[in-house]
C-alpha positions as CSV (number, residue, x, y, z in Angstrom):
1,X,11.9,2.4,-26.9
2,X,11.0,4.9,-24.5
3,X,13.8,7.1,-22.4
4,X,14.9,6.0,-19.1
5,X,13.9,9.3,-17.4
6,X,10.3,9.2,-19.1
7,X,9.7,5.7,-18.2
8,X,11.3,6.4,-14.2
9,X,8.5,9.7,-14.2
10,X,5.8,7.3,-15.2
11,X,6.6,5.2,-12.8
12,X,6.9,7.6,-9.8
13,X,4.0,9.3,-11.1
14,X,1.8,6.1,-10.8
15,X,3.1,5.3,-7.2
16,X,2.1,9.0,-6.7
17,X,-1.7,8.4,-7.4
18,X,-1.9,4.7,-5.8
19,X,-0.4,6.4,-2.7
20,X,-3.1,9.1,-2.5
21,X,-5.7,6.6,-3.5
22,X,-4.3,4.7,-0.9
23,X,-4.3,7.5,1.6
24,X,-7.8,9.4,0.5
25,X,-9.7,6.7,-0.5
26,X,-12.7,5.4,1.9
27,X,-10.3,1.7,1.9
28,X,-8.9,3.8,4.8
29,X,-11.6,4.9,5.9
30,X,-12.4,1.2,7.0
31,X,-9.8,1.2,9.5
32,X,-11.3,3.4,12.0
33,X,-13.8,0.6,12.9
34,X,-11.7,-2.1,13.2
35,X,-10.0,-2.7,17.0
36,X,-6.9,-1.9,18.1
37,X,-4.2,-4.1,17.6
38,X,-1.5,-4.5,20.7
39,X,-3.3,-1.2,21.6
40,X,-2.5,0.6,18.4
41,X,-5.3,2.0,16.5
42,X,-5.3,-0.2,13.4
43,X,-5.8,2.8,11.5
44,X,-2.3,4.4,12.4
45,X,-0.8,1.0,11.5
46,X,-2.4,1.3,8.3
47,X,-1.3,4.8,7.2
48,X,2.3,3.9,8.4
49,X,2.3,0.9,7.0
50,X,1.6,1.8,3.6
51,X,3.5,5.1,4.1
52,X,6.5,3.1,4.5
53,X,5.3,1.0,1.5
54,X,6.0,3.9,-1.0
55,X,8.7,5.2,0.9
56,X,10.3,1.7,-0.6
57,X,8.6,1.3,-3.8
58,X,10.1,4.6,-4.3
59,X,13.3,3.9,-3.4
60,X,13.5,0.8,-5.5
61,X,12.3,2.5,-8.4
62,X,14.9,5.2,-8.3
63,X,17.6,2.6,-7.6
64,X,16.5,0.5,-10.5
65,X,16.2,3.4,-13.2
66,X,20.2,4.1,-12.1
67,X,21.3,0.6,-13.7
């Protein structure tokens, strides 16, 4: 069985790389041609949106490797 801290780093490190494939990746890209939403850009709902995404996948992966 592995450590708790190795398995946590794995995990964090693997939300790291979906978030910059996320971010740099030409899925975002795609946003800038779709029209605004409520007069928001849809691509500034996107980046926030997932931005706020691994601000919680984060979290709940910190909170869970604590139990």
């Amino acid at each position: 069985m592995m450590p708790r801290a190795t398995l946590l780093r794995q995990r964090l490190l693997a939300l790291f790389l979906a978030a910059l494939f996320a971010f740099f990746s030409p899925l975002a890209g795609q946003f800038e041609s779709v029209p605004d939403l409520a007069g928001v850009p849809a691509l500034y709902l996107y980046l926030f949106g997932v931005w706020a995404l691994v601000i919680a996948l984060a979290t709940w992966i910190v909170s869970r490797g604590r139990d």
